[in-house]
C-alpha positions as CSV (number, residue, x, y, z in Angstrom):
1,X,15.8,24.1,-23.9
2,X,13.8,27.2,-23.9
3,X,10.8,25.6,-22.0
4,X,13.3,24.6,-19.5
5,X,14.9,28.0,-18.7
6,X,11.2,29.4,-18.3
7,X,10.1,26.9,-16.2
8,X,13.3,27.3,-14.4
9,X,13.2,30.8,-14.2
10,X,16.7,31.2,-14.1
11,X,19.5,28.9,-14.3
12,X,19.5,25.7,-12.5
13,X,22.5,25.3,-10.3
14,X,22.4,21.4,-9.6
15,X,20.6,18.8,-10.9
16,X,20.3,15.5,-8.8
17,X,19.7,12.0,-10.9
18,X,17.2,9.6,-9.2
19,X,17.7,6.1,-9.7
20,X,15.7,3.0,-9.5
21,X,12.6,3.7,-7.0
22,X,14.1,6.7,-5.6
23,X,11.4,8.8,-7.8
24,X,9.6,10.1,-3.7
25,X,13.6,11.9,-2.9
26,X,12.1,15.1,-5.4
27,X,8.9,15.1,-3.6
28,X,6.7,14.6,-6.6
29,X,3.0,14.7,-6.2
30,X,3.7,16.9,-2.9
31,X,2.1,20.2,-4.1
32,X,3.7,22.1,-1.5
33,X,7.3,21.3,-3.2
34,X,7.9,21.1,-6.3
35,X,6.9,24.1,-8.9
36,X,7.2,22.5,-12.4
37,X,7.0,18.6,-13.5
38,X,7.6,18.2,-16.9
39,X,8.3,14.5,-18.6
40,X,11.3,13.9,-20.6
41,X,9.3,13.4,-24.0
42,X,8.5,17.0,-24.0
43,X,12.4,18.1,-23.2
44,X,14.4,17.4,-26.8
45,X,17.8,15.5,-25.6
46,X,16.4,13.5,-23.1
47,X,16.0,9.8,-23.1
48,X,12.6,7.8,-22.4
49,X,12.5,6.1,-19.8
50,X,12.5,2.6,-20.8
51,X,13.1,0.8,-16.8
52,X,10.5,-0.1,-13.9
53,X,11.0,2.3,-11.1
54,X,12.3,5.3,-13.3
55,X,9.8,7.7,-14.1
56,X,10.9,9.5,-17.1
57,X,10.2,13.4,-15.9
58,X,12.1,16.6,-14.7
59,X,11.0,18.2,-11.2
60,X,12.1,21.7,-10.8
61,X,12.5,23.4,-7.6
62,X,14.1,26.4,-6.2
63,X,15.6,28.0,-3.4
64,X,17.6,31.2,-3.3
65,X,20.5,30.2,-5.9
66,X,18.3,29.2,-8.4
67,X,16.5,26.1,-9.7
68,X,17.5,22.7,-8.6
69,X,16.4,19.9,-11.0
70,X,15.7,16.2,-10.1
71,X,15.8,13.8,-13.0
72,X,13.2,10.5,-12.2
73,X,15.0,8.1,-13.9
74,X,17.8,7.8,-16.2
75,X,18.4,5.9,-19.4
76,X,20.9,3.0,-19.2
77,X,23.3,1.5,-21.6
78,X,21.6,-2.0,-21.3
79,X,18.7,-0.7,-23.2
80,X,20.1,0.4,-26.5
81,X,23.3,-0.7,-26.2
82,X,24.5,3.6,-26.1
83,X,26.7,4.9,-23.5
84,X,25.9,8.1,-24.4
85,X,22.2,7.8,-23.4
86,X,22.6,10.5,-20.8
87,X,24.5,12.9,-23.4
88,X,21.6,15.3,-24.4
89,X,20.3,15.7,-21.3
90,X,23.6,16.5,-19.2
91,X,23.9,18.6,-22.5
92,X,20.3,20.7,-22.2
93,X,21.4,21.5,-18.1
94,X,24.6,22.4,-18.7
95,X,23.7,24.7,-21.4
96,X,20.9,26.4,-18.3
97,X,24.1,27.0,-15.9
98,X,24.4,23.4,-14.3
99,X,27.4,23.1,-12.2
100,X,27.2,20.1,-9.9
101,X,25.1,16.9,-10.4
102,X,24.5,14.7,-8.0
103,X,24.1,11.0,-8.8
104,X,21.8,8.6,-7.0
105,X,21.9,4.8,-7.9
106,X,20.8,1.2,-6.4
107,X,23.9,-1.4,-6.1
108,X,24.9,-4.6,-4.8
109,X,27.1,-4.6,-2.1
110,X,30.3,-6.2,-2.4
111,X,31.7,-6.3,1.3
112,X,29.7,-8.4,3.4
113,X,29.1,-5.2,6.2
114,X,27.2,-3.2,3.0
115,X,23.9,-4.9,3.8
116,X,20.4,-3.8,2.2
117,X,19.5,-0.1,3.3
118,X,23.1,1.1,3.4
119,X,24.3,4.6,1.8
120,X,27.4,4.5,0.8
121,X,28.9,7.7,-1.1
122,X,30.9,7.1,-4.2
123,X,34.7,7.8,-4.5
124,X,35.9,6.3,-7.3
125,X,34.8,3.9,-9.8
126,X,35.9,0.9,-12.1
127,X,34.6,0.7,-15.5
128,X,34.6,-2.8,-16.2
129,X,32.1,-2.1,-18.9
130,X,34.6,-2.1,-21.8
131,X,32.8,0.9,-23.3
132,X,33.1,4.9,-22.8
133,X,30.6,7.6,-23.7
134,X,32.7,9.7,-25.2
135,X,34.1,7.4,-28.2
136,X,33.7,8.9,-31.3
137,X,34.0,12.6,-30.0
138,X,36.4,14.9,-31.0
139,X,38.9,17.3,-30.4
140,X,41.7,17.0,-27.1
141,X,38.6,17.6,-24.9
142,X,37.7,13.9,-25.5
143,X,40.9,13.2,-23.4
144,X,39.3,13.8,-20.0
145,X,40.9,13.7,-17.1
146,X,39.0,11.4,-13.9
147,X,41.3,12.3,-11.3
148,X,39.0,13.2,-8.2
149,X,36.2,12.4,-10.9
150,X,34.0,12.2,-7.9
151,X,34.7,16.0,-6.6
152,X,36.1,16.3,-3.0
153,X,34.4,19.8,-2.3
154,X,30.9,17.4,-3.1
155,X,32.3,15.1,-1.3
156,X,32.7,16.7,2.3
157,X,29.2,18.3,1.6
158,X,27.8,14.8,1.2
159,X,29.6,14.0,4.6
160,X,28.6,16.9,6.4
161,X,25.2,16.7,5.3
162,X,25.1,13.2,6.7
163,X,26.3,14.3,10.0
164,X,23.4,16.5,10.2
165,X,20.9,14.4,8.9
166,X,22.4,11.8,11.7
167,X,22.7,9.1,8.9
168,X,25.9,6.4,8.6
169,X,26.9,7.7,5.1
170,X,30.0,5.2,4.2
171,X,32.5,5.2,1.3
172,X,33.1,3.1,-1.5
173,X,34.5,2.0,-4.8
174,X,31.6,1.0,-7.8
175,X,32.0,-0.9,-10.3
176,X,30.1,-0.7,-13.7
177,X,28.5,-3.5,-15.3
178,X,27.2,-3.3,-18.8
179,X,24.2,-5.4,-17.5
180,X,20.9,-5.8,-18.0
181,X,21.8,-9.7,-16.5
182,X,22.7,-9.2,-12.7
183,X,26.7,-10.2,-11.5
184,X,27.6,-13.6,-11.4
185,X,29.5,-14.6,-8.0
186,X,32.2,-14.7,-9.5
187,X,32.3,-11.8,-11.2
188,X,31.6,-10.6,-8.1
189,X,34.4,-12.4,-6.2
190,X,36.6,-10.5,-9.0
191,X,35.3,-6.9,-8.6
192,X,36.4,-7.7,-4.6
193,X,39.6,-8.6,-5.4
194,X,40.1,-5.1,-7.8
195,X,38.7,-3.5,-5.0
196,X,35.4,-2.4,-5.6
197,X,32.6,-2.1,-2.9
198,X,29.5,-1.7,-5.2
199,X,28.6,-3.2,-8.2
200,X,25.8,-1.8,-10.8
201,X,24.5,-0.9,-14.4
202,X,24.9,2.9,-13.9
203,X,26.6,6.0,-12.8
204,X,29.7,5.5,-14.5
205,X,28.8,6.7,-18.1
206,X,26.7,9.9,-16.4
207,X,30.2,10.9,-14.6
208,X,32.6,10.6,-17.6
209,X,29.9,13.0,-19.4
210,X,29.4,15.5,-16.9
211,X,33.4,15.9,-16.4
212,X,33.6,15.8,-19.8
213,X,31.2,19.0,-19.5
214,X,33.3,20.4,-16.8
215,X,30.8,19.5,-14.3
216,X,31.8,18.4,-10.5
217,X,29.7,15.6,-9.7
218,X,28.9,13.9,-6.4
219,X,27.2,10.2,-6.2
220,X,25.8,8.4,-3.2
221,X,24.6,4.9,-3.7
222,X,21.9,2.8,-2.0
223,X,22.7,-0.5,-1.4
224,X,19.8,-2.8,-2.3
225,X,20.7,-6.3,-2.0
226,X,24.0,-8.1,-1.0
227,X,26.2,-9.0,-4.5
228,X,25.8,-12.4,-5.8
229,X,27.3,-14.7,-3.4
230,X,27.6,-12.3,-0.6
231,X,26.1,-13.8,2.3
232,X,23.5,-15.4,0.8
233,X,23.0,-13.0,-2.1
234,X,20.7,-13.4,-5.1
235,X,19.7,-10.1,-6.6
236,X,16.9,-9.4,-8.7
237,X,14.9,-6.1,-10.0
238,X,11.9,-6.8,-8.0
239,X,14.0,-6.9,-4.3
240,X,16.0,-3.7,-6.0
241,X,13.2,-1.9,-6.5
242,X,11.5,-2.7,-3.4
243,X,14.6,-1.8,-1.0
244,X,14.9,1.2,-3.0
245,X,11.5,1.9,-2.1
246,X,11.9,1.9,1.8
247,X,15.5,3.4,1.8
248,X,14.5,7.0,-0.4
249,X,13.5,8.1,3.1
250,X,17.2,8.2,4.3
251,X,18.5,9.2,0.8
252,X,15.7,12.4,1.3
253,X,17.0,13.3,4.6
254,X,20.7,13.0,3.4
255,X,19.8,15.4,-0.2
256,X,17.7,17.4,1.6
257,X,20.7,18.4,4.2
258,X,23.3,18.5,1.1
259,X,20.7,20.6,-1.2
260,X,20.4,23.3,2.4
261,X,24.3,24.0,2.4
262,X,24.7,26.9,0.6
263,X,28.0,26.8,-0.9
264,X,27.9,25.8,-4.3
C-alpha cells in the first residue's frame, strides 16, 4: 500500500475497473497520460490476472482532486471459484481515500435493440450466481444494504457525461453468471423474463464489496455480442474480446467526460 500512496501522491479519489479489452480506456503506453503503471504482482491484495484481454496492472493518473486509478483487468469468480477475488484490491484503494469506483464490463445483450457496440449503464443487477463475496465475514456490517447499489449521484454523471460526449448511453438490468461457460438460450430466455437486460461473469461481486466498503459505485456495460438466442446470437471470447476492442473508443469518450466533472 505504501508504494501506492507514493506513486499516487495523495489519495486516489476514483478508481475505474476495465474489463475485457477495454485495457486502451486508461491510455496505457500514451506517455503523455498516464504517470505511474505498476502490475498487480507488485501491489499485495491484488489478484493476477489470469483472462485474455485483462492486463493485470494499475495506471495512475491525476488531475486536481487527486489520483484517479484504472485497474486493466479484474479477477473473476470463474477462475478460482472465490467471489471475493476483488476483496484486497477494493481493500488497498479504499484504504488510499477511494470513494467512487466505476465499473466497466463486456455483456450479452438480452433485448434484441442492445446490439454489439451498445453502452448501456447499469441500474441494478440480479445475482443469479448463488454465491456472495461477503460470506464468511463478520460483524452486522456483513448485512449490507443494495438499495440504489448502483449510486444515483454516479448515475446522472454517467448521463450527463454522455450527453456531452454525444454518445446513446442506455439503461439496464445485469445479470450475473457464475460462468466461465457462456448462457444457454434458455437461460437467457429466463434472465428476460426476471427482467434483466445484460447478462455476464462480472461486476456483481465488485459492487457488493465496494458498498460493503461504503463506496458509491457506478457501472456502464458494453455490449459485445447479442445473448444466446437473441437474434441469431452465439457468443464466444474471441467475438467479446474483439467488439470490446473497437467499442473502448466510445467507452473513452464517455469516462473521459464522467472523469472531467468535478463533483465528486
Amino acid at each position: 500500500m505504501e508504494r501506492l500512496r507514493k506513486a499516487a501522491r495523495g489519495d486516489i479519489h476514483t478508481a475505474v475497473v476495465l474489463g475485457t479489452g477495454l485495457a486502451s480506456v486508461a491510455g496505457k503506453g500514451d506517455a503523455a497520460i498516464p504517470y505511474a503503471a505498476i502490475p498487480y504482482a507488485d501491489l499485495p491484495g491484488f489478484p493476477q490476472a489470469g483472462v485474455s484481454g485483462h492486463d493485470g496492472t494499475l495506471v495512475l493518473r491525476r488531475d486536481a482532486r487527486g489520483a484517479i486509478a484504472f485497474l486493466l483487468g479484474r479477477a473473476h469468480f470463474y477462475e478460482q471459484g472465490d467471489p471475493r477475488a476483488m476483496s484486497g484490491a477494493l481493500e488497498v484503494l479504499a484504504a488510499c481515500g477511494l470513494r467512487n469506483l466505476v465499473l466497466t464490463c463486456a455483456s450479452g445483450g438480452v433485448r434484441p435493440h442492445l446490439a454489439p457496440g451498445s453502452l448501456v449503464l447499469i441500474t441494478d443487477h440480479i445475482n443469479f450466481s448463488g454465491v456472495n463475496p461477503l460470506i464468511g465475514t463478520s460483524g452486522d456490517a456483513r448485512f449490507t444494504p443494495m438499495v440504489d447499489a448502483y449510486d444515483p449521484g454516479l448515475r446522472m454523471r454517467m448521463r450527463r457525461a454522455a450527453a456531452v460526449a454525444h454518445i446513446d448511453l442506455q439503461d439496464g438490468v445485469y445479470m450475473w453468471f457464475s460462468g466461465p461457460s457462456f448462457e444457454t438460450p434458455a437461460e437467457v430466455r429466463m434472465a428476460g423474463l426476471l427482467g434483466a437486460d445484460l447478462v455476464g461473469m462480472s461486476t456483481v461481486p465488485e459492487t457488493i464489496l465496494a458498498r460493503h466498503l461504503g463506496l458509491r459505485v457506478a457501472a456502464v456495460s458494453l455490449v459485445t455480442n447479442h445473448a444466446a438466442g437473441i437474434a441469431g446470437g452465439a457468443p464466444n471470447h474471441a467475438e467479446t474480446k474483439r467488439v470490446a476492442a473497437a467499442g473502448a473508443a466510445q467507452m473513452q469518450a464517455l469516462l473521459a467526460a464522467f472523469l472531467e466533472q468535478d463533483d465528486v
